[in-house]
C-alpha positions in Angstrom: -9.5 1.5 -12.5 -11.2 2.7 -9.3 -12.5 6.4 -8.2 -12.0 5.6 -4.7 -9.5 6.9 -2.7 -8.1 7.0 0.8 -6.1 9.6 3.0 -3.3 7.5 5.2 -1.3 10.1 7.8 -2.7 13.0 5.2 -1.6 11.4 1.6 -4.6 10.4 -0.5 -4.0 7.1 -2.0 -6.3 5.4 -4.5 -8.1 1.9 -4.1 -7.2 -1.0 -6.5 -8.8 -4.2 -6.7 -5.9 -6.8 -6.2 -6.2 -8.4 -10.1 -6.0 -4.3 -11.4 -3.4 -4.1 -14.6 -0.7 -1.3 -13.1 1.1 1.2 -15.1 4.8 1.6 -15.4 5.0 4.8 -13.0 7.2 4.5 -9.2 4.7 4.7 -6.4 4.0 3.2 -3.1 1.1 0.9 -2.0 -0.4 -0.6 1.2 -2.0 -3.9 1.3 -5.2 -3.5 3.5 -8.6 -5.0 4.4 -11.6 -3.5 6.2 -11.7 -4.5 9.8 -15.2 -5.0 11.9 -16.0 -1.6 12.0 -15.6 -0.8 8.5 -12.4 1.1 8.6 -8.9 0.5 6.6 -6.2 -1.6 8.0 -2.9 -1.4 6.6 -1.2 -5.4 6.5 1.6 -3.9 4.4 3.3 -0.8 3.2 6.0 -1.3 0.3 7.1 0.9 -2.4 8.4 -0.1 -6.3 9.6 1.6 -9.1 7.2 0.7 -11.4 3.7 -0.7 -10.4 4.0 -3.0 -13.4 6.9 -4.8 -11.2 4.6 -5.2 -8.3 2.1 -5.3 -6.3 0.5 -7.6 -8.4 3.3 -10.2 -8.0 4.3 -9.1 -4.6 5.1 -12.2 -2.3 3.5 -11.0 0.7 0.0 -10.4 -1.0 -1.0 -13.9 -0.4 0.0 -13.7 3.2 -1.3 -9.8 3.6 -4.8 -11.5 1.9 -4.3 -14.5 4.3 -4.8 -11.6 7.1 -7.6 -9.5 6.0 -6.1 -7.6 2.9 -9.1 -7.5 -0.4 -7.3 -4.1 -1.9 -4.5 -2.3 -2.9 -4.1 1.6 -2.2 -1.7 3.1 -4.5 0.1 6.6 -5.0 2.2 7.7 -7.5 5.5 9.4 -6.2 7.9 9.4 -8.5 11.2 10.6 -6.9 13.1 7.9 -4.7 13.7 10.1 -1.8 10.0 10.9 -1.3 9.1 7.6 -1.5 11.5 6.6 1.2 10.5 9.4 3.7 7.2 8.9 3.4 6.9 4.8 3.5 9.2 5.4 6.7 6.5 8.1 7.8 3.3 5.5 6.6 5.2 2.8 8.4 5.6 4.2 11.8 2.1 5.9 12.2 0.5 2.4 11.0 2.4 -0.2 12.1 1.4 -2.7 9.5 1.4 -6.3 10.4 3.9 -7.2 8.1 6.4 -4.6 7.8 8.6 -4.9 10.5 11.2 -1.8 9.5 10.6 1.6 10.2 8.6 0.7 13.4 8.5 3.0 16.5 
């Protein structure tokens, strides 16, 4: 498990490797990849029920790591309705390549 962690739109998410073994807890997670000047880019913002489910097995990863994505950032939320508003909020402030709902 990693130490490092990452604030998208002012919600601290922690950075996985992709091959990291997930616990059974309801979260959400961004695919992302460091662009050329070393910052974060988000390829894809989803959410599960239990991390266990996905990312791991996700089928975007291949084509969010086709793009650019090395890591996972993940955050625990564990009621439905937070997860929702703020994968909406996530979504619209980062446009990620791949998600194509929620976009302003």
């Amino acid at each position: 498990m990693s130490n490092n962690t990452v604030k998208w739109s002012n919600y601290e998410f922690t950075v996985y490797g992709p091959n990291t073994t997930w616990n059974d807890v309801a979260g959400l997670y961004i695919f992302a990849g460091l662009n050329a000047n070393n910052r974060w880019v988000a390829l894809y913002i989803g959410q599960t029920v239990s991390f266990q489910e996905r990312p791991g097995n996700h089928d975007r990863w291949d084509e969010a790591a086709q793009l650019g994505a090395t890591h996972v950032h993940a955050m625990v939320v564990p009621l439905q309705a937070n997860r929702d508003a703020i994968e909406k909020l996530l979504i619209g402030n980062h446009a990620p390549q791949l998600n194509t709902q929620h976009r302003r």
